[in-house]
C-alpha positions in Angstrom: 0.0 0.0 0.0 1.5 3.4 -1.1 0.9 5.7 1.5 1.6 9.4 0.9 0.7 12.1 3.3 0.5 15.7 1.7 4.1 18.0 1.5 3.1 21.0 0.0 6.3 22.8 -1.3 5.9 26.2 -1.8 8.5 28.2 -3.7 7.4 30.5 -5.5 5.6 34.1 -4.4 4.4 34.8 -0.9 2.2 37.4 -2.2 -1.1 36.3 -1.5 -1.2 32.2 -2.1 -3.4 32.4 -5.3 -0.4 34.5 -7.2 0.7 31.1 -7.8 2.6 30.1 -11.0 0.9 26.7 -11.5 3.6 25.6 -14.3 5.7 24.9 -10.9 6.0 21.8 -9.1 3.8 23.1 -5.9 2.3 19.3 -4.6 3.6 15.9 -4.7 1.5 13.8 -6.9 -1.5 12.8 -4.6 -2.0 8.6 -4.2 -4.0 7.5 -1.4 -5.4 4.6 -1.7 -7.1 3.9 1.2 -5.0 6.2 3.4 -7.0 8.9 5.5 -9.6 6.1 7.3 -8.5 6.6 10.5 -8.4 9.8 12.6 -4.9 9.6 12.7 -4.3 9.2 9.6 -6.5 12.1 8.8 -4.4 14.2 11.1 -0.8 13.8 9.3 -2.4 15.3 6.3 -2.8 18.9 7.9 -0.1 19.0 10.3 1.7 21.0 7.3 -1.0 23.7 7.7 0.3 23.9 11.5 3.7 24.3 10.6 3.6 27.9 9.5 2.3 28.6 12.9 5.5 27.9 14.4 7.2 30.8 12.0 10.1 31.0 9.7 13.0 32.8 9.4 14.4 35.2 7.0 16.9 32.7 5.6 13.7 30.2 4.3 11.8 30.1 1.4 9.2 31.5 3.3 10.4 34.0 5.1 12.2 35.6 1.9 14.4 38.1 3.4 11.8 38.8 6.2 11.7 37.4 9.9 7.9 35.5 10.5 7.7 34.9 14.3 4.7 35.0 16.1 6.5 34.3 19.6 9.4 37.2 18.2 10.4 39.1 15.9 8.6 40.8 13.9 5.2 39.9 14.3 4.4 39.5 18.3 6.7 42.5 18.5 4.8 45.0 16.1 1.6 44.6 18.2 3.5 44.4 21.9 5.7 47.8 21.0 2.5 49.4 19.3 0.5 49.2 22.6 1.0 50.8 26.1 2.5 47.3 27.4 5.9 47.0 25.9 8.4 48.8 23.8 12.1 48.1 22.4 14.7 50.6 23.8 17.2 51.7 21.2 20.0 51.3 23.8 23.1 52.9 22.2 23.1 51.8 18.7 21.6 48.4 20.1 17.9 47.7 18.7 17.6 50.8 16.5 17.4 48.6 13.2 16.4 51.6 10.9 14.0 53.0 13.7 11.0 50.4 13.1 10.9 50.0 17.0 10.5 53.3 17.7 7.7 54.0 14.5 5.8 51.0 16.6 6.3 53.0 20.1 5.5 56.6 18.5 2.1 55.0 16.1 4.7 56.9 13.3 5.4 53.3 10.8 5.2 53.5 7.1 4.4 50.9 4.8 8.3 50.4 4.2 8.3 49.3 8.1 9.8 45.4 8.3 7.8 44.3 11.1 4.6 45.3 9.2 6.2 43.5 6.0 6.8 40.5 8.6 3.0 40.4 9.8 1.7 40.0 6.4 3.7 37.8 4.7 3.5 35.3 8.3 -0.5 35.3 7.8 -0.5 35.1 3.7 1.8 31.9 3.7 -0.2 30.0 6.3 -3.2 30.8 3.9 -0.7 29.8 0.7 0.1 26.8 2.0 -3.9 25.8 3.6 -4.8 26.9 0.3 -2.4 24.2 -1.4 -3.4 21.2 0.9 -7.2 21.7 0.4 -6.3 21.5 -3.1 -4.7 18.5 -3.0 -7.2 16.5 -0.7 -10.4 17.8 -2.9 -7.9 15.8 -5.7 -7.1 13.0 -3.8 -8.8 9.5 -3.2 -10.0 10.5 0.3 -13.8 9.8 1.3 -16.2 12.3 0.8 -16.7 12.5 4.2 -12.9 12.4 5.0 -12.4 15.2 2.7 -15.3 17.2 4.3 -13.2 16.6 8.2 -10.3 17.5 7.1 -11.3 20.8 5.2 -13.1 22.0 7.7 -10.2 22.0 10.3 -7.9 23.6 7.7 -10.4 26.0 6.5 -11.0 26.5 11.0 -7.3 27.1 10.7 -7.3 29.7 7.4 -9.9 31.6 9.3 -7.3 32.1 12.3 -4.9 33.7 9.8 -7.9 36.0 8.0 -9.0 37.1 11.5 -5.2 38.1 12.2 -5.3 39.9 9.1 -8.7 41.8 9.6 -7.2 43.0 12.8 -4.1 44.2 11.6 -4.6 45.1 7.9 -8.6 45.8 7.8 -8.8 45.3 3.8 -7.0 42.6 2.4 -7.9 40.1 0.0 -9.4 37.1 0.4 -8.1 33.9 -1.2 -9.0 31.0 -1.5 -8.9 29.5 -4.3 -5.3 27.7 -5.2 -5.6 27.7 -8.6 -6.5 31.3 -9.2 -3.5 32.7 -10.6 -5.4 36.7 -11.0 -3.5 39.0 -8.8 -6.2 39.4 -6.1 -8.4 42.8 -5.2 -8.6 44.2 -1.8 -11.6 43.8 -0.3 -13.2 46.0 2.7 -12.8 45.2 6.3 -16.9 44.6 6.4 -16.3 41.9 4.0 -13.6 40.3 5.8 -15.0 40.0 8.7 -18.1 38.9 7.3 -16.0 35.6 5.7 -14.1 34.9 9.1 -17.5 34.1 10.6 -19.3 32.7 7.8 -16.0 30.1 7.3 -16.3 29.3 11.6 -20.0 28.9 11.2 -19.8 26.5 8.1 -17.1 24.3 9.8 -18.0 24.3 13.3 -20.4 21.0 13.0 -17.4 19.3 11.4 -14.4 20.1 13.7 -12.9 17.4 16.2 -14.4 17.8 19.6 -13.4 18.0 23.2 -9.8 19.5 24.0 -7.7 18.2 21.3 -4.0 20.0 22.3 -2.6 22.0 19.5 -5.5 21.0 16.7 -8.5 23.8 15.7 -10.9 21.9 17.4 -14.8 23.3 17.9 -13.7 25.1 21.1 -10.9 26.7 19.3 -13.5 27.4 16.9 -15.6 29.2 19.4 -13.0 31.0 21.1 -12.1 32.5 17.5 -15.8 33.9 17.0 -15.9 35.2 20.0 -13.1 37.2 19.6 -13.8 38.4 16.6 -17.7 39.0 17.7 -16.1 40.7 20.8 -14.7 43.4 18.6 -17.2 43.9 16.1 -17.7 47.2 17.2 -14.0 48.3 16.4 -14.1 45.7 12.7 -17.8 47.2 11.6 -19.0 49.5 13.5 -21.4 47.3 15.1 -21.3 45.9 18.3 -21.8 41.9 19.0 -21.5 41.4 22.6 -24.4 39.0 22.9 -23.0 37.1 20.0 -19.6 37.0 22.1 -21.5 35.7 25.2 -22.9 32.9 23.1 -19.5 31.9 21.6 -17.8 32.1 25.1 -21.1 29.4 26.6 -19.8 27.1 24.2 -16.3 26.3 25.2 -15.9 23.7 27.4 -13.9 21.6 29.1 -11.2 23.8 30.6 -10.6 25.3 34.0 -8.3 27.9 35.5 -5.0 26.5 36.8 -2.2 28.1 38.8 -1.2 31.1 37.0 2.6 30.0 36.3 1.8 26.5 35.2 0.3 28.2 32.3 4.3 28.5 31.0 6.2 26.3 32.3 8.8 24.2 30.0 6.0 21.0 29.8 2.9 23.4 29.7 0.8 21.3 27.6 -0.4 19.6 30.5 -2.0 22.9 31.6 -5.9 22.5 31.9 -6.1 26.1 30.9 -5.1 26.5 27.8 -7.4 26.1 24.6 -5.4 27.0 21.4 -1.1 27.0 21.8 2.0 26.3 19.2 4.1 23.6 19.7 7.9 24.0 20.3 10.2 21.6 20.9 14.0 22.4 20.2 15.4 18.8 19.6 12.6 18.4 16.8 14.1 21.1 14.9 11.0 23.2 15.4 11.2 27.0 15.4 11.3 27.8 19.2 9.6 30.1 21.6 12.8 32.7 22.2 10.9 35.7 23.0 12.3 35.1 26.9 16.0 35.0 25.6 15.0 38.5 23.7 14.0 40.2 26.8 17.2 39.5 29.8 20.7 41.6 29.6 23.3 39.4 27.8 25.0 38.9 31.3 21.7 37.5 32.4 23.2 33.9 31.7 25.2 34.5 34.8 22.0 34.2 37.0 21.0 31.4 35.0 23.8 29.3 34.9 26.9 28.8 37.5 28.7 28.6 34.3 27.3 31.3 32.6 26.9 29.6 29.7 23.3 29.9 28.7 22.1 29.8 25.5 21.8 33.9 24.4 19.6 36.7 25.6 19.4 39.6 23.7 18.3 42.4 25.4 15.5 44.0 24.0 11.9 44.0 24.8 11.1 45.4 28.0 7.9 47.3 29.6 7.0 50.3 29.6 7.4 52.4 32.8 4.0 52.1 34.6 3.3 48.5 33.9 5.3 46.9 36.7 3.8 49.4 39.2 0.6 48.9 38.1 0.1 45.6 39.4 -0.9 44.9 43.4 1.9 44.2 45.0 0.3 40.8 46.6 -0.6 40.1 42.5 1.1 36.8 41.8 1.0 38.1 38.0 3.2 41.0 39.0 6.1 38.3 38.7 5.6 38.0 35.1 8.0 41.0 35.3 11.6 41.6 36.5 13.1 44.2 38.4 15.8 44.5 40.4 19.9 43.0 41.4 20.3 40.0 39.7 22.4 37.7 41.3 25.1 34.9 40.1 23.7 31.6 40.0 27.4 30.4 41.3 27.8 32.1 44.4 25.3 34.5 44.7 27.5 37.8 44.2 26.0 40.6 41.8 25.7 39.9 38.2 27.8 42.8 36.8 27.4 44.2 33.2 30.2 44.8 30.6 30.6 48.1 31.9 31.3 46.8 35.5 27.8 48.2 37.0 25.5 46.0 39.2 22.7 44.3 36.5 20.0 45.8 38.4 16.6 45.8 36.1 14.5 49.4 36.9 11.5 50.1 36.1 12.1 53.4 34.4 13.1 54.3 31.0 14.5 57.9 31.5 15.7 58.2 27.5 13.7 55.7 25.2 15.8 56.6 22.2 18.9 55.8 24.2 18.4 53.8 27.8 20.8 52.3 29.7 21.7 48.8 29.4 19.6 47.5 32.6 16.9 50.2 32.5 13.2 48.3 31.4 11.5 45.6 33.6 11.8 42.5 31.7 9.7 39.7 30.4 9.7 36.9 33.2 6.5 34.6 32.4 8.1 31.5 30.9 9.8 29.0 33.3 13.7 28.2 32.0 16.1 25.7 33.2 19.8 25.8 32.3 19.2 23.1 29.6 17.1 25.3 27.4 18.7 26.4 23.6 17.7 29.6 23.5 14.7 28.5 21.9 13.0 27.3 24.6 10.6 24.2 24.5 7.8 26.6 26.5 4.6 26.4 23.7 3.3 29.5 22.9 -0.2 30.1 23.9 -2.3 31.8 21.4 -5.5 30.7 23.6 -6.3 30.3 27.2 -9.7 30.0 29.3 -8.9 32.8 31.0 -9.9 35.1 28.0 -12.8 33.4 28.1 -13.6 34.2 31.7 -12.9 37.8 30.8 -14.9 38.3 27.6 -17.8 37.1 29.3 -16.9 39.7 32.2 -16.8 42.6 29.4 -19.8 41.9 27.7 -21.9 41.7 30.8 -21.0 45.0 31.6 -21.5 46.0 27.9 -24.7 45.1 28.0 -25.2 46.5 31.0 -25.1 43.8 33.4 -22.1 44.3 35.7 -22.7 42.3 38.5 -23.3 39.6 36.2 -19.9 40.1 34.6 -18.6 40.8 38.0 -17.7 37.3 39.1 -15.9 36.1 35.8 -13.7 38.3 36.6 -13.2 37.8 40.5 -12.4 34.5 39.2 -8.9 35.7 38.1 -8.1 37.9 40.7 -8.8 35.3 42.8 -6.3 33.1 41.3 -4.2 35.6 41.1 -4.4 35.9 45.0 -6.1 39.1 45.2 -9.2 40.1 46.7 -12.8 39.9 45.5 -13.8 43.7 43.6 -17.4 44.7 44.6 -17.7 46.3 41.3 -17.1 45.9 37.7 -15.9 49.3 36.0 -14.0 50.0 32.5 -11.5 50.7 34.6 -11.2 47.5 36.4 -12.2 45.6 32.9 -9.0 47.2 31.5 -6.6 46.9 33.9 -7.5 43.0 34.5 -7.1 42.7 30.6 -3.3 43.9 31.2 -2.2 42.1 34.1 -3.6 38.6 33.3 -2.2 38.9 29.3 1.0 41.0 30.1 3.0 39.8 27.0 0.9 37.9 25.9 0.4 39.7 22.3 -3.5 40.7 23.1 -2.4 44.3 24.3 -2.8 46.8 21.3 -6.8 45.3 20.1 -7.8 45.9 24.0 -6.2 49.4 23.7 -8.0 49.6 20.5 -11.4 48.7 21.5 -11.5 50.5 24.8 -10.3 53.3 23.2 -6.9 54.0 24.8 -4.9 53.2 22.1 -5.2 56.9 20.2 -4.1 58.5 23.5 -0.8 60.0 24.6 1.2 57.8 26.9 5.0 57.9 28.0 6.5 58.5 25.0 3.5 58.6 22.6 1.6 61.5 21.7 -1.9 61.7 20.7 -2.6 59.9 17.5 -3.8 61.8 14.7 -7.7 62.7 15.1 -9.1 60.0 12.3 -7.6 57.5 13.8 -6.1 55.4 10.7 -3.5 54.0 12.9 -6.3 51.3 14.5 -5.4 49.5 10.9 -1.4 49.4 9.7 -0.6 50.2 5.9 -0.9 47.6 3.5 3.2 47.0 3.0 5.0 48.8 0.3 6.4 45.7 -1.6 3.3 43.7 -1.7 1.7 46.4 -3.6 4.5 47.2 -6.0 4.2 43.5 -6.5 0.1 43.8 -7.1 -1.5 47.1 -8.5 -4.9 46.0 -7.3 -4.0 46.4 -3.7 -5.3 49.6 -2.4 -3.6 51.6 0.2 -5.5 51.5 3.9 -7.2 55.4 4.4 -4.1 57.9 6.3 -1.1 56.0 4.7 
């Protein structure tokens, strides 16, 4: 029995997936005989689509000259520095790569920026590439009612990427035929967001149930629309916070866990989370090293006796405010780190090049140019002095928690706070802090930060509550129609297509 499982190989333009040249070799010839019976069998045929979650580098194929991350660089980062939660200091000549950090910080990027490039192209080639394998099963020998399972998880999964691209980009085309080889048109945010939930509705019945780690199962499916249903407002102009309530009453299965469990090295066993990317280093998988991109270089000193951990480089850091913000009895307030770092040896100060003490602050006096320790830094996921510096941590991209928390917002939406009001108790209980007695914006917003600190959801919650065309720190107030909610459509993909139009303000 031949059994061939689905490689896509995709060489040729990352525009959009359907700019395809079809004369290439783009699919391995398709024999399946009677493979795809079984569930696991069905499930080797889209782990390909997964891949492209895990992100590529600018040496690949698919990156193309262009860093796709969604734990790093560019892609987590452009949404972290564009909100009030994070920025990357330009410390001395360090991290000032043509200013793109600083455009996110000061809501000043341009469609030349790279990290806007990055975003993109990282949501385009996971639809290329579902695009490809949907192709190839609707050619293969595969039941009809195989075919119909296995669609509908990919198309759950191109869905994912369109709903990262309506909350980015706003217009952007939609694709999804493979063998269209027209240079797409953009199409309107309404639109968009009209085929995100159309394609979650359609597939839902069809998706595996129950908590299925690391697959787009129906409660992935769920979480999804009620995301998107919880920002309606900001995507149409019409608000859909009963239609998020109804999403959120249909995930099930998960409960809240202790807050740290949710990243340590092995968090898969974590009861918590609903939707996450797979790392694991000695698989050859792209890792999760936004940790390593956060500590001073000497940082491997408190790591390791040896001081010979992997790499940290640095960067990211929080804005001033952040750390403070927090309770100090707020168990989440640890997802940050301030202060002396000591030697894992012998429990001396960790010096830095320069011979000063590695002592993190808080405060950012000169954003432009900071000081090598100033920034409180990233300090969610667990290491050990085994890690490469791509860590085995999986990235969460969905956790019960959000769950608890949308439901908490809508209620009061809809004008029903003390029904809201214990959803979110629920965190600050785990979180070992005390019962509120009421539900504010105020209280909704600030939860919103401290439970997700760095957890890439920052910029849409500063988006829909508002906040997000404000001054802050170093940020002035945005410009009055607000066309930074949506970034430009990148320079290169529309000198590559005419019929992309330019987002309004760029």
């Amino acid at each position: 029995m031949n059994k061939i499982f689905i490689s896509v190989l995709l060489t040729s333009s990352l525009l959009f997936g359907a700019c395809t040249d079809l004369s290439e070799k783009l699919y391995d010839k398709v024999s399946m005989d009677d493979y795809g019976k079984t569930p696991a069998e069905i499930q080797t045929i889209v782990s390909g689509a997964y891949a492209t979650l895990r992100g590529y580098g600018a040496d690949t194929p698919e990156g193309n000259g262009t860093n796709c991350y969604p734990t790093c660089e560019y892609v987590f980062f452009l949404d972290e520095c564009a909100s009030d939660e994070a920025c990357i200091p330009t410390r001395g000549t360090d991290w000032y790569d043509g200013g793109r950090y600083q455009q996110a910080q000061f809501h000043t990027w341009t469609a030349d920026n790279a990290m806007v490039l990055s975003a993109w192209r990282y949501s385009f080639t996971g639809i290329s590439k579902i695009n490809a394998i949907i192709y190839q099963v609707e050619a293969s020998e595969l039941s009809t009612e195989a075919k119909a399972s296995v669609t509908a998880e990919l198309r759950g999964l191109r869905a994912y990427y369109y709903w990262q691209l309506l909350d980015k980009f706003g217009n952007v085309p939609i694709v999804t035929d493979f063998t269209d080889t027209e240079l797409p048109k953009s199409t309107t945010r309404q639109k968009v967001f009209e085929f995100v939930e159309k394609e979650i509705a359609e597939v839902l019945p069809l998706l595996p149930t129950g908590i299925q780690y690391g697959r787009f199962t129906q409660n992935v499916g769920y979480t999804l629309l009620a995301r998107l249903y919880l920002n309606a407002e900001v995507y149409t102009g019409t608000s859909r916070w009963q239609d998020c309530l109804d999403a959120c009453g249909k995930v099930t299965g998960y409960s809240l866990t202790a807050y740290f469990d949710n990243f340590a090295t092995q968090n898969e066993t974590s009861p918590e989370i609903i939707f996450a990317i797979p790392y694991d280093h000695n698989q050859g998988t792209v890792g999760n090293y936004l940790a390593s991109m956060t500590y001073h270089y000497n940082q491997k000193h408190a790591f390791d006796p040896n001081g010979i951990y992997q790499w940290c480089g640095n960067g990211i850091s929080a804005q001033p405010g952040v750390y403070s913000s927090f309770e100090e009895n707020d168990i989440r307030r640890q997802s940050l780190l301030i202060g002396q770092q000591k030697s894992a040896k012998d429990g001396s100060d960790v010096l830095m090049d320069n011979g000063e003490p590695l002592n993190y602050t808080e405060a950012i006096e000169n954003y432009t140019n900071a000081l090598q320790n100033e920034g409180a830094r990233l300090n969610k996921y667990a290491w050990n002095p085994n890690d490469a510096w791509e860590r085995d941590n999986d990235w969460i991209l969905m956790r019960y928690a959000e769950i608890l928390l949308m439901q908490a917002e809508c209620n009061y939406r809809l004008g029903y706070p003390d029904t809201g009001l214990p959803y979110l108790n629920q965190l600050r209980t785990r979180a070992g802090l005390s019962a509120l007695t009421e539900l504010t914006e105020e209280a909704l917003d600030k939860e919103w930060l401290h439970e997700f600190v760095f957890e890439g959801l920052r910029r849409t919650v500063n988006i829909r509550f508002g906040t997000f065309f404000k001054a802050w720190w170093q940020k002035v107030d945005d410009p009055a129609d607000r066309h930074t909610a949506i970034y430009p459509i990148p320079k290169e993909e529309r000198d590559k297509n005419p019929n992309l139009g330019q987002n309004p303000g760029y």
